[in-house]
N, C-alpha and C positions, 0 to 999 in steps of 0.2 A: 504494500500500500504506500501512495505517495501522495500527496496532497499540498499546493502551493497555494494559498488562497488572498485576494486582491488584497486582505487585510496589515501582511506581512506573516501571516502564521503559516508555516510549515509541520507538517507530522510527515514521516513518516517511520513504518513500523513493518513487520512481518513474523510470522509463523512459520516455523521450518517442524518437521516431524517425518518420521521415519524407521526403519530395522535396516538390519544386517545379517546377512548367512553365510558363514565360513564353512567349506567342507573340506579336510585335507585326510580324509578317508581313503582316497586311493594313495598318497605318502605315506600313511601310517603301515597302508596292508605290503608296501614293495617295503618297507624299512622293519621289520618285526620289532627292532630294539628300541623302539620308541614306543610300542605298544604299552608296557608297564609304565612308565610317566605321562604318557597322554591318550588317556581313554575317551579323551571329546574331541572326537574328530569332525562331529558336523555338529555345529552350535549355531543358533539362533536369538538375535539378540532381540529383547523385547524392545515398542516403540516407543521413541526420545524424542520429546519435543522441546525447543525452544522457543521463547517468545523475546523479540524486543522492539521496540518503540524509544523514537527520539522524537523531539519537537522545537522549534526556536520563534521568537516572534519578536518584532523588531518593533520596542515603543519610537512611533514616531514624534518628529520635532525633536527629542532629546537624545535618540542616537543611541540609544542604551539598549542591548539584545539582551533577552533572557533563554536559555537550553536548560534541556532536562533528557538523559536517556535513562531507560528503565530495560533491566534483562532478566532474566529470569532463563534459567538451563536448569539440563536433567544432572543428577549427581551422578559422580564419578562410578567407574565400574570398582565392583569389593571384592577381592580375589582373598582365597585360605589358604596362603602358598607355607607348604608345611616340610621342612629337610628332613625329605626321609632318606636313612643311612640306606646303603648300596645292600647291605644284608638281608633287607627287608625286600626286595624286589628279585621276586620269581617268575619261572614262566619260560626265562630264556635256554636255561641251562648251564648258565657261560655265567663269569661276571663281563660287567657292562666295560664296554672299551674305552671310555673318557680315561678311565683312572681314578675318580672323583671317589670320595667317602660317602658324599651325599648329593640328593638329586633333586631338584626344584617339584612340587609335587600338587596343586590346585586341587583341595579335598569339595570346592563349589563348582559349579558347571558355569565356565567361564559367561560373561555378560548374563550372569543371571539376579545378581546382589548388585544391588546398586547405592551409594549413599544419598541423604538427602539432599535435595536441589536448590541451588543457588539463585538469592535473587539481590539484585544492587541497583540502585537508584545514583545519579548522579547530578547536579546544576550547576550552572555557570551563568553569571552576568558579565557583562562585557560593555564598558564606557566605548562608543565610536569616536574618534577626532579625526576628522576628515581639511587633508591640506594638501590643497590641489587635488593632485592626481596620486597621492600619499595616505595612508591611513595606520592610524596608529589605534588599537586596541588596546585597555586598561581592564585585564579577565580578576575573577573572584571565582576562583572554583571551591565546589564541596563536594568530595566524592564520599561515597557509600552515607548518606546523608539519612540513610534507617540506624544506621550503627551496626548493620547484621553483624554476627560472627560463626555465617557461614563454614563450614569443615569442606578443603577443598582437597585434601590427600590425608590418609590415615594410612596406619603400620599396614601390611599387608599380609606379615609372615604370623603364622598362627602360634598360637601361643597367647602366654598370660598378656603381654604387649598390644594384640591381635585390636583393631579398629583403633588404636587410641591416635588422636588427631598430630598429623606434622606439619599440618599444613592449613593455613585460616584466612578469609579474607582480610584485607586490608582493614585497619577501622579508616573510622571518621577521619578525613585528609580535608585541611582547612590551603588552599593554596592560591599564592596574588602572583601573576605576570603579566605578561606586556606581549603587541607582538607588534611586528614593522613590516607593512607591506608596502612596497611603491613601485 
């Protein structure tokens, strides 16, 4: 969606949504030795949607623009990756040729856990000074302006550690520039 309208207000915005299907079934069945660490060979992801919307409107006579974008996304995929020792893993006959003690091991069927979805809110005003053919902008940004503290990466290896957060949005960001265009 795009919208320019005689007032100076602009929106626009969009909706994305969708899946995905990985099938490496036929790798797995020419390669046996991959068989025991990756039993999901055709996985299916469920559908992820995003939503975002921006807007801007230009108070006239004083020159002053006001923005706002707003996002909203699906959370991260949540994997159970668990080292399991080389001892544990049968079926072949043989030990496994890496060399390795231990084997990256996904106890959840990949894209299937997913963590909570992120949303941020963003504004900006912005003084115009127009000289000549010259324009100088005086910005006031405010990012994540809900305060969320969205979780945007957690531990992944299981164990007692297993979801705890490494990763968080930004807080609240109070920030003044400038910008020179001519």
């Amino acid at each position: 969606m795009n919208a320019r309208m005689k007032t100076g207000l602009t929106v626009q915005g969009g909706v994305s949504t969708g899946k995905g299907t990985t099938d490496n079934c036929a790798v797995r069945d020419a390669l046996p030795e991959i068989a025991p660490t990756n039993p999901y060979c055709h996985v299916t992801q469920g559908l992820q949607t995003q939503t975002k919307l921006l807007g801007t409107y230009l108070v006239p006579k004083v020159d002053v623009q006001l923005a706002a974008t707003f996002q909203n996304n699906p959370g991260f995929v949540l994997p159970a990756v668990y080292n399991m020792p080389v001892a544990q893993i049968s079926g072949l006959g043989r030990p496994l040729s890496s060399g390795l003690g231990t084997v990256n091991y996904n106890l959840v069927v990949p894209n299937s856990v997913y963590g909570p979805r992120t949303t941020q809110l963003d504004v900006r005003m912005s003084k115009l000074i127009r000289m000549a053919n010259k324009r100088v902008s005086i910005n006031f940004d405010l990012a994540n302006i809900l305060n969320r503290n969205d979780i945007l990466g957690v531990t992944t290896t299981y164990g007692a550690a297993w979801q705890t957060p490494t990763t968080i949005i930004d807080p609240r960001l109070f920030k003044i520039g400038a910008q020179f265009d001519f």
